[in-house]
C-alpha positions in Angstrom: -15.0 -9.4 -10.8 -12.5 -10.9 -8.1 -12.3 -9.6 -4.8 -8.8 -7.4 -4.4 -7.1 -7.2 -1.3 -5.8 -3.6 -2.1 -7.2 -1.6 -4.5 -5.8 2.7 -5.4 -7.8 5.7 -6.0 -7.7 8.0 -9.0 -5.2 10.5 -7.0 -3.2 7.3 -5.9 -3.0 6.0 -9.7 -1.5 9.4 -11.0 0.3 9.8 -8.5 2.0 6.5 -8.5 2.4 7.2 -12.7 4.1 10.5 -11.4 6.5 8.3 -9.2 6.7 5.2 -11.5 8.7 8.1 -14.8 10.8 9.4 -12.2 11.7 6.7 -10.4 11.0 3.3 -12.3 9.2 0.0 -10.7 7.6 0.7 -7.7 6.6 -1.5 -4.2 4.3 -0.6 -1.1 5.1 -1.8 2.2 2.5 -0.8 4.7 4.4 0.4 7.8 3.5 -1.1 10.8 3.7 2.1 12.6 6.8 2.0 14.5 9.0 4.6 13.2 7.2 6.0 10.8 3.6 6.0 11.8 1.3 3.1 10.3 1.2 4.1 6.5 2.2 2.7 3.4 5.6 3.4 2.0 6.2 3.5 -1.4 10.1 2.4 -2.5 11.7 1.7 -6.1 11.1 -1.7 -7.2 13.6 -4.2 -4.6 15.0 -1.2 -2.2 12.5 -2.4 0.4 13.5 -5.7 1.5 10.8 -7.9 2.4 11.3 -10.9 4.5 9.6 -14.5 5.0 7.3 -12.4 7.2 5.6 -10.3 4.9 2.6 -11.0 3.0 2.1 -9.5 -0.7 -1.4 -8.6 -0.8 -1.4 -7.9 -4.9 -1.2 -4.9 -7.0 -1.6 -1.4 -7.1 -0.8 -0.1 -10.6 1.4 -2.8 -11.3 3.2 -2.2 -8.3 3.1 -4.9 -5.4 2.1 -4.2 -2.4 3.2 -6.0 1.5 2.6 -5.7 4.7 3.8 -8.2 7.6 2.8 -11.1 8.3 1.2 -9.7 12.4 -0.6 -6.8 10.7 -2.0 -9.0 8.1 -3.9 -10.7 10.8 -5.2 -7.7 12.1 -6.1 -6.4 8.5 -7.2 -9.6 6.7 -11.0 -8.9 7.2 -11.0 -5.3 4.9 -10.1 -4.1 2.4 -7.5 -1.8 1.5 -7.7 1.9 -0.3 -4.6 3.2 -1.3 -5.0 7.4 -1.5 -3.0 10.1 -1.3 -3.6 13.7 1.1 -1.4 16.8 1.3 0.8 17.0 3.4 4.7 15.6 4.2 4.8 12.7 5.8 7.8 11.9 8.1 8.7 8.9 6.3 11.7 7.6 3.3 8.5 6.8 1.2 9.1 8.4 -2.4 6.3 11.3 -2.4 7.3 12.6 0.8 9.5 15.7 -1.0 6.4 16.1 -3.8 4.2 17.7 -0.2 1.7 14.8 -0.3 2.0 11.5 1.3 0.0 7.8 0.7 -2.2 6.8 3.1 -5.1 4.1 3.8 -8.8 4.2 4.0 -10.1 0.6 4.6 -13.4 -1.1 4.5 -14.8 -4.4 5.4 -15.2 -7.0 3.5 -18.6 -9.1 3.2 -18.8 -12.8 4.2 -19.5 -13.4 0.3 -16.0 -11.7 -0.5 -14.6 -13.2 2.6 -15.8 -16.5 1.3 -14.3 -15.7 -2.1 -11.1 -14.6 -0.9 -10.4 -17.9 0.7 
């Protein structure tokens, strides 16, 4: 099975179903904590505009999922797991009014997925 940069949980997945019928295609962008905090945003397919310094690190759900290009180095050695917690978020991201928000657990990757990943 290939290695996946970002993978979702089972309360991520529904939820992102939950988003996906009311709101059509969906994208990520992992904040890179600025504003909002460092978590990742979810936007209808295109409203997010991503620039020649962001990095698409695959799929969640059919949805892509970017962070930039500086945080990528930072993050490139784990993986990331896409969840979701109660709570509101003080972010635009789309589940913010629903009272739960996305957020990331993260865990290293081996050398033998490292190896694979390159």
């Amino acid at each position: 099975m290939p290695v996946l940069r970002v993978i979702s949980t089972d309360k991520a997945d529904e939820l992102i179903g939950r988003l996906r019928r009311m709101h059509g295609p969906l994208m990520f962008h992992q904040s890179g904590g600025c504003c909002d905090g460092s978590q990742p945003m979810c936007f209808a397919d295109g409203e997010f505009k991503t620039g020649s310094s962001d990095v698409c690190l695959g799929e969640v759900q059919g949805c892509r999922f970017f962070m930039s290009q500086d945080q990528f180095e930072y993050w490139k050695h784990t993986q990331l797991i896409l969840d979701v917690t109660p709570g509101r978020g003080s972010s635009f991201s789309l589940e913010i009014p629903l009272g739960v928000r996305f957020f990331i657990r993260s865990r290293v990757f081996t050398e033998e997925e490292i190896e694979e990943l390159r």
